[in-house]
C-alpha positions in Angstrom: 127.0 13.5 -33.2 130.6 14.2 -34.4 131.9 13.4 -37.6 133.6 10.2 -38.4 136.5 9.3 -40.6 136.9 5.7 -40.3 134.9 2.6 -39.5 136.9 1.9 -37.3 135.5 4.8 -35.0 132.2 4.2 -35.7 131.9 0.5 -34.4 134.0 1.4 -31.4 131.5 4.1 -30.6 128.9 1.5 -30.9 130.3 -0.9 -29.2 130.6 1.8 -26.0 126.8 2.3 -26.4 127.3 5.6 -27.4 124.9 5.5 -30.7 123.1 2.5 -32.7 123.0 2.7 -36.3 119.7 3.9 -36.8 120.7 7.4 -34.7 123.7 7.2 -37.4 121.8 7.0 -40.2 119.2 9.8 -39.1 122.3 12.3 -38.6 123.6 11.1 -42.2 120.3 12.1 -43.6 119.7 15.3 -41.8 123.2 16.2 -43.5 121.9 15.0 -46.5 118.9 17.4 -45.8 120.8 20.6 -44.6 123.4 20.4 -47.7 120.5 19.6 -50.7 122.0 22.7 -52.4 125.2 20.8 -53.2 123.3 18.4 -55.4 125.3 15.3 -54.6 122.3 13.3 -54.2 119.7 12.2 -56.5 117.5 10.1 -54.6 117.8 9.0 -50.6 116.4 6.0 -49.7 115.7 6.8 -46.4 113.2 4.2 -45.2 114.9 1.5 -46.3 118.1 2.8 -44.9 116.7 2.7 -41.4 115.4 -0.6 -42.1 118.5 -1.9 -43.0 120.1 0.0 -40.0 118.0 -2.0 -37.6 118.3 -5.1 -38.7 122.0 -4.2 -38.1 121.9 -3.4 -34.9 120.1 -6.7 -34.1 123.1 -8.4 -36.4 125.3 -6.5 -33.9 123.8 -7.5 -30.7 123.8 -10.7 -31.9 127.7 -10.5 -32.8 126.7 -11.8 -36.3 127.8 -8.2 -37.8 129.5 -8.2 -40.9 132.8 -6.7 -41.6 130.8 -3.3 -43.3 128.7 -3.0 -40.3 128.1 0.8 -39.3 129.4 1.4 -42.6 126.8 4.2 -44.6 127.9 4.2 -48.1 125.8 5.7 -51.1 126.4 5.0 -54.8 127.2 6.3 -57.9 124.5 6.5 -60.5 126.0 4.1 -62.4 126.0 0.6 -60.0 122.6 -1.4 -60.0 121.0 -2.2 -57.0 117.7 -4.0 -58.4 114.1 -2.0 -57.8 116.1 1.4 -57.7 116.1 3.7 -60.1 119.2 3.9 -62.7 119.7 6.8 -64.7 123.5 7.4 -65.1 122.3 11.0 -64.6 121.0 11.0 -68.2 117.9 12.5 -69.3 117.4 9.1 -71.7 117.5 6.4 -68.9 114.4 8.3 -67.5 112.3 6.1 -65.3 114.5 2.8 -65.2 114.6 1.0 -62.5 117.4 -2.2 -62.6 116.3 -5.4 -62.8 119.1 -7.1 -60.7 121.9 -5.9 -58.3 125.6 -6.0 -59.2 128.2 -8.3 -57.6 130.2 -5.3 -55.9 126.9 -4.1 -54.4 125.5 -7.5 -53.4 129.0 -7.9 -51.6 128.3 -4.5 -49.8 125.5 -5.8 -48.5 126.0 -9.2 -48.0 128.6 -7.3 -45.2 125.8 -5.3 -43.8 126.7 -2.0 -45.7 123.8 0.2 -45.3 122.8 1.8 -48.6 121.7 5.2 -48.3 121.2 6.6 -51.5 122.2 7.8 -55.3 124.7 10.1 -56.4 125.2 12.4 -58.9 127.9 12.1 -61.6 128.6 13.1 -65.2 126.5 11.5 -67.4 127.3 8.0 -68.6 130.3 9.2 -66.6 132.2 10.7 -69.2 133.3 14.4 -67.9 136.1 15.6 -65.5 133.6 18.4 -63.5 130.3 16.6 -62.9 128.7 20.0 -65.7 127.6 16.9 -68.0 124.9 15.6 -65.6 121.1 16.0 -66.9 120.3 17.2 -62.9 123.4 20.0 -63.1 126.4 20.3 -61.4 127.7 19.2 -58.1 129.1 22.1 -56.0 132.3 21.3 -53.8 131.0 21.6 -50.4 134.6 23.7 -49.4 133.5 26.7 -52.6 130.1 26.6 -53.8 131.0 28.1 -56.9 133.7 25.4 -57.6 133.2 22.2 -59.5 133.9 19.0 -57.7 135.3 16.9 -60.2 134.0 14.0 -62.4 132.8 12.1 -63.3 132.1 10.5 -59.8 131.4 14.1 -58.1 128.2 13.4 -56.3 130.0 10.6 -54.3 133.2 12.5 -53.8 131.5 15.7 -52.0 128.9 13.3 -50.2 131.6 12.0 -48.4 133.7 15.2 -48.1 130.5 16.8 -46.7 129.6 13.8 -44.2 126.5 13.0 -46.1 127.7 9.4 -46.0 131.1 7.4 -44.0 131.9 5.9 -47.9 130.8 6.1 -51.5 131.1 4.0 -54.6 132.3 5.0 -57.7 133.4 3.8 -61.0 136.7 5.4 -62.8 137.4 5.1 -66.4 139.9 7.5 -66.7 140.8 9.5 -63.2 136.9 9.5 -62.2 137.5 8.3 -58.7 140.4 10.2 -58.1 140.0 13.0 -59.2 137.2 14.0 -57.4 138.9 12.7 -54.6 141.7 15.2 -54.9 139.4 18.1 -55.6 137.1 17.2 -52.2 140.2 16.3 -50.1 139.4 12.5 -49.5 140.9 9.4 -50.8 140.0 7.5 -53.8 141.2 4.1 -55.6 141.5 2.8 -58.6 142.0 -0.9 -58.5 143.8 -3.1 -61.1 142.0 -3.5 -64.2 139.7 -6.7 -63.5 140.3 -6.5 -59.7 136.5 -5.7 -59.0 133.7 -7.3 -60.9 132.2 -5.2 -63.5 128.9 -7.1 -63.7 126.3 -4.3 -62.8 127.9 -1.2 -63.9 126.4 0.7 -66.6 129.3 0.6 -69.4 131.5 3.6 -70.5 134.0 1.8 -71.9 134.5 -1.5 -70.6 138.6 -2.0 -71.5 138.7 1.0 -69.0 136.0 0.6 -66.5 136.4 -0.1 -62.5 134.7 0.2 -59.7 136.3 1.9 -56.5 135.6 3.3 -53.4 135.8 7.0 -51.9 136.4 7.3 -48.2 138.1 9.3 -45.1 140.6 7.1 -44.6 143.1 4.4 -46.7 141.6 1.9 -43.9 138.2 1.9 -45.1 139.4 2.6 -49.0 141.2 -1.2 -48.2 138.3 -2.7 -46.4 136.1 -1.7 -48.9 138.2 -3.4 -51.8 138.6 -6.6 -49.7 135.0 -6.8 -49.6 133.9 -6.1 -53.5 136.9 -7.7 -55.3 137.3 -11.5 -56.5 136.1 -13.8 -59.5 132.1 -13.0 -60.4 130.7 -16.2 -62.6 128.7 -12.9 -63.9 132.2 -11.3 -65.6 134.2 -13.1 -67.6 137.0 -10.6 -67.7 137.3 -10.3 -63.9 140.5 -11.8 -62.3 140.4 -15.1 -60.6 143.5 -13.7 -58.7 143.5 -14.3 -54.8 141.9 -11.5 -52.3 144.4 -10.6 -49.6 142.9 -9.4 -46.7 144.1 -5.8 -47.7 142.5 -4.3 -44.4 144.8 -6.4 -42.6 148.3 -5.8 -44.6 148.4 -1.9 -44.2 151.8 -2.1 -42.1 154.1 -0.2 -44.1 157.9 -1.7 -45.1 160.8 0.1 -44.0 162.4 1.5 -47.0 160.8 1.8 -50.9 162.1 2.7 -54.0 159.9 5.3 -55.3 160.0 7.0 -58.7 158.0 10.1 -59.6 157.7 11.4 -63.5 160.1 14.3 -64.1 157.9 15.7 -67.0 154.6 15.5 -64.6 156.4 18.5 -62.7 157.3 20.3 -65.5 154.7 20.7 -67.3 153.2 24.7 -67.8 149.7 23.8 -66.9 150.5 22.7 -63.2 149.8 24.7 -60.6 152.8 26.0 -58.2 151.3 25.1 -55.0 150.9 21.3 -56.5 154.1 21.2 -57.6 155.4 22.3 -54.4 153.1 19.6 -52.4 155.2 17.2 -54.8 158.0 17.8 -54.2 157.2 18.7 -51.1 156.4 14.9 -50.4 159.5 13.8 -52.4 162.0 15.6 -49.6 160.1 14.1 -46.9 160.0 10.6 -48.2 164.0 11.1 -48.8 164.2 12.3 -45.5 162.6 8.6 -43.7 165.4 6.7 -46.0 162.9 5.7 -49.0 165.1 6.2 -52.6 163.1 8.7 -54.6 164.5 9.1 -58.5 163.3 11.1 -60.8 162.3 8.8 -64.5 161.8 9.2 -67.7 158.1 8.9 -69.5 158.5 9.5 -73.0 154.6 9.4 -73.6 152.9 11.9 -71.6 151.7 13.9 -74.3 150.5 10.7 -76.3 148.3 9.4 -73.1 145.3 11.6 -73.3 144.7 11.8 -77.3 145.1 7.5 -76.6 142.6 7.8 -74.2 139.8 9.8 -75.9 140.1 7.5 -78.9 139.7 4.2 -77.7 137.3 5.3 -74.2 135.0 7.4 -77.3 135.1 4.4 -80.0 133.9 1.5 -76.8 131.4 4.2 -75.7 129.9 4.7 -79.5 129.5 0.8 -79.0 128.3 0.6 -75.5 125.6 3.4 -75.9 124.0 2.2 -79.0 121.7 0.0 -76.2 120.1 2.9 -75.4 117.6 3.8 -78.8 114.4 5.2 -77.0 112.8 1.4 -77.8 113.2 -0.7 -75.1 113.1 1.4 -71.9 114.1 4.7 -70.9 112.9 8.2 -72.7 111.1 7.8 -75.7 110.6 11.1 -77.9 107.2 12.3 -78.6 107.3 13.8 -81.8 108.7 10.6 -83.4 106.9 9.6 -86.8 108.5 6.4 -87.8 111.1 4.3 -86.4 114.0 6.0 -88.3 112.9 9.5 -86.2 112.0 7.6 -83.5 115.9 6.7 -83.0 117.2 10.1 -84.0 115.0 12.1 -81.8 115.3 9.8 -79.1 118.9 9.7 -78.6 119.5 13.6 -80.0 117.0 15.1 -77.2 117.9 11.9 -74.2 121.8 12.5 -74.9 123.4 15.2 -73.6 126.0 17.6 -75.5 129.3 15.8 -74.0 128.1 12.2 -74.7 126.4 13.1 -77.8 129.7 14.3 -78.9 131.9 11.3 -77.4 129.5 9.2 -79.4 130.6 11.0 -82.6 134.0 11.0 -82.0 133.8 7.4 -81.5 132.3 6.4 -83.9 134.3 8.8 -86.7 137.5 7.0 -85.0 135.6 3.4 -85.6 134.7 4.4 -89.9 136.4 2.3 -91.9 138.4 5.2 -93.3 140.3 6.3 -90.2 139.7 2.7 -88.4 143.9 2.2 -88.9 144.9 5.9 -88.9 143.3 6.5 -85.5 141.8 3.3 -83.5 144.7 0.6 -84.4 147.1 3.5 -84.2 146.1 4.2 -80.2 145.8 0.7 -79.4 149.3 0.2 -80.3 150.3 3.2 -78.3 147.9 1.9 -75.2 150.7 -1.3 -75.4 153.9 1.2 -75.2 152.6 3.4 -72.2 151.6 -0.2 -70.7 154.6 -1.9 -71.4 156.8 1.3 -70.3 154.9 1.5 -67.3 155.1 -1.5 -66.2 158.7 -1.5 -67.0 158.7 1.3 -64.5 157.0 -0.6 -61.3 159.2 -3.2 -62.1 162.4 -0.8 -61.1 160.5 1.0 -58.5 157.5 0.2 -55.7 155.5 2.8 -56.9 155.2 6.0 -58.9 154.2 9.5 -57.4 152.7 12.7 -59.2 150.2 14.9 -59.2 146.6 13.4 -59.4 145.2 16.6 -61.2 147.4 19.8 -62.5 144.9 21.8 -61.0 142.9 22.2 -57.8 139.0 22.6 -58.1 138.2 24.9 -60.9 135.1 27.6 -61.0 132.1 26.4 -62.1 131.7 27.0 -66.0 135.1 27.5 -66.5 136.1 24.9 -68.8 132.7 23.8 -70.3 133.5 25.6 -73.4 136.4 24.3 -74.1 136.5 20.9 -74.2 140.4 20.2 -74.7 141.2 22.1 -71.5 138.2 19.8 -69.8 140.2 16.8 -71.4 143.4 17.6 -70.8 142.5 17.8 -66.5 143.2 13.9 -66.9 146.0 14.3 -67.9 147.8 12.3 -65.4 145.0 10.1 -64.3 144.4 8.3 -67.4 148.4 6.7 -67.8 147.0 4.3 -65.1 143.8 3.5 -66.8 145.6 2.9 -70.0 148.2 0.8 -67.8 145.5 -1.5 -66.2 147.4 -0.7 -62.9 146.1 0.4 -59.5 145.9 4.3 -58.8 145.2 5.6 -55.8 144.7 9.7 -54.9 145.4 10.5 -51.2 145.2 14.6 -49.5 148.2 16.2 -49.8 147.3 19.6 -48.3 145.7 22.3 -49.8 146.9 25.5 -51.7 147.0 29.3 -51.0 143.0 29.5 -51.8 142.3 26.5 -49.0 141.4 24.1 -52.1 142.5 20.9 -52.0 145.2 19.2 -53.5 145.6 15.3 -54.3 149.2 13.1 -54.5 148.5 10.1 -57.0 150.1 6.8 -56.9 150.1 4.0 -58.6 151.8 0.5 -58.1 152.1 -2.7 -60.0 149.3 -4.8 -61.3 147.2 -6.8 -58.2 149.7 -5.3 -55.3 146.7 -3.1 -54.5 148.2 -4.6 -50.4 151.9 -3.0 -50.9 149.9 0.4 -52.2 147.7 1.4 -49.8 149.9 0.1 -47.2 152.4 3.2 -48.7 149.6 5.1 -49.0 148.6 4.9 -45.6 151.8 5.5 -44.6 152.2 8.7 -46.6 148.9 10.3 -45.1 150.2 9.3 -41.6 153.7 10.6 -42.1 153.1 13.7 -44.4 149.9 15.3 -42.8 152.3 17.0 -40.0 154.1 19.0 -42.9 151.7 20.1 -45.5 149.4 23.0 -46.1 146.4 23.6 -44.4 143.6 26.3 -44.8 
């Protein structure tokens, strides 16, 4: 069986007779199987994947097929999908299983998704490498010995080593993209509030969103369509209207695009991503579109703004787990005052542990002002500037990551340099604005390299519509290994 990029070409292959889903998911899982060493999944749930890929196949007979039909899709350890383990690849959820599903994964299946299994990721999701995870590091199926970006890695390098047609992430600050720029796939970001975060273990919830990983911007919109809308569950998700993004992905003749001048400037980039960029610009100037270089007087603010607020909700949203209630419990505990310190000193790992601290030294009423208030009010300037921004232009293009996949190891000591490969994912979290990373060739090495763009608030439709446009039109002219 051949590998597919698209739903689309997997339901009109089994609409021709060629396969049924049940032959599709047994070649997902012999992948799955033949490339363990990558260590993008932690469990397969392969029984119950070919259960659910019959009953599909009778749905499909029947023509009462959903719109996910044929879709395989596996998710981040982070979503809850009730009687399945949960972990958030942390040593202290050991041996919880959730206790409900979450509205974007009940929507999956209520479409006749087929869930195959959980991925790896940073833990709690904080990290840019997918090094934090209790079960080790995911390898980029291009380089073994490179990292494949975090913290949604497992899911990124399932799909970019067709272990799975889609996967389900959650990004916080650039942890759906990228790892989708790293593996070479796409990956979105949705408006703040777009996607219901009812069933998604909390990093920190001003930040949090689910989004998908996939082949192709078709599926990345189809996907959306299907999980987004008003949850009684959520109380911050929008009640905004769900366009039938799958269906608006016909691009407009001329945009007004704007790309960061100090995002190509900066030391740390790498030449052969700057050159993809401005690569891109050219072309885009080339089919009539008006490009313009702006003006972002923050850059250097976004990530320190980042770290503060993400680390103080985190200090908040991890106090739940105490070694009481459920999860890993230490065994050399003599009271209840040890019980909590042991517990969460041995279950955490070193990066949370230490986002935990910094959160909670940022939250101390001595530096509450000095540091927390201080970034909130800078959060509203990068917003408001921003949003000035998509106001003059369609959208904003840069780089998704200033680097392509680094070496394994290479950055785990220093944890500034880890930081600081957000850099110019996290202006869109901060923003609330949809984000979206699409393959923009690859550099000398053969590594991939991602082109970020983000548009205004809900016009999720107009992005990927460009952003299907740009990996139609731009393939033809970039790199390849």
């Amino acid at each position: 069986m051949r590998r597919f990029n698209s739903l689309t070409e997997v339901r009109n292959e089994l609409t021709a007779g060629s396969f049924t889903c049940r032959q599709l998911v047994e070649y997902y899982l012999d992948n799955i199987q033949r490339k363990q060493h990558l260590n993008a999944f932690l469990e397969v749930w392969a029984d119950e994947a070919r259960q659910q890929a019959d009953a599909v196949d009778a749905k499909l007979a029947a023509g009462t097929a959903g719109k996910l039909a044929g879709m395989v899709i596996g998710l981040k350890d982070v979503l809850a999908y009730k009687g399945h383990t949960l972990q958030s690849s942390s040593h202290i959820l050991d041996g919880f299983k959730s206790l409900f599903t979450g509205t974007a994964v009940q929507r999956l299946l209520d479409e006749d998704a087929i869930l195959i299994g959980r991925q790896n990721c940073d833990e709690f999701a904080m990290g840019a490498s997918n090094e934090s995870s209790y079960f080790g590091p995911v390898r980029n199926d291009l380089d073994h010995e490179r990292v494949s970006g975090g913290s949604s890695g497992g899911s990124a390098v399932a799909v970019q080593a067709d272990m799975c047609l889609a996967s389900i992430g959650s990004d916080t600050g650039g942890s759906v993209r990228q790892p989708a720029a790293f593996c070479g796939i796409v990956g979105l970001k949705p408006t703040y509030s777009r996607v219901s975060r009812y069933g998604l273990v909390a990093y920190a919830s001003s930040f949090d969103q689910i989004g998908p990983l996939t082949c192709s911007v078709d599926d990345a919109a189809l996907l959306l369509e299907v999980m987004a809308g008003p949850d009684e569950f959520d109380a911050t998700v929008s009640h905004e209207p769900v366009p039938a993004y799958s269906r608006q992905l016909e691009p407009q003749a001329h945009y007004r695009v704007g790309y960061i001048r100090d995002t190509l400037e900066r030391p740390g980039l790498a030449p052969d991503i700057k050159q993809a960029v401005e690569t891109t610009i050219e072309q885009l100037r080339g089919q009539g579109h008006v490009v313009d270089a702006v003006d972002f007087p923050y850059l250097d603010y976004m990530v320190p703004t980042y770290y503060i607020l993400t680390t103080a909700e985190a200090s908040s949203n991890l106090g739940r787990f105490d070694g009481v209630k459920y999860g890993y419990r230490a065994d050399d505990a003599t009271d209840l005052e040890s019980l909590y310190k042991k517990s969460r000193s041995q279950g955490f790992g070193q990066e949370v542990q230490r986002r935990i601290l910094l959160g909670t030294f940022v939250l101390s009423a001595d530096y509450y002002d000095a540091y927390y208030t201080k970034a909130q009010r800078v959060r509203r300037l990068i917003k408001e500037q921003t949003d000035e921004l998509l106001r003059q232009y369609d959208f904003l293009i840069l780089p998704t990551a200033p680097t392509t996949a680094f070496r394994i190891g290479e950055n785990t000591k220093d944890a500034l340099s880890m930081y600081l490969a957000d850099i110019f994912t996290v202006q869109a979290s901060l923003a609330g604005v949809p984000a979206i990373s699409v393959p923009a060739g690859h550099d000398q090495q053969g590594l991939p390299i991602g082109l970020q763009i983000m548009g205004g608030a809900f016009r999720e439709a107009d992005l990927l519509a460009f952003a299907k446009h740009l990996t139609e039109t731009v393939a033809a002219s970039v790199t390849t290994p």
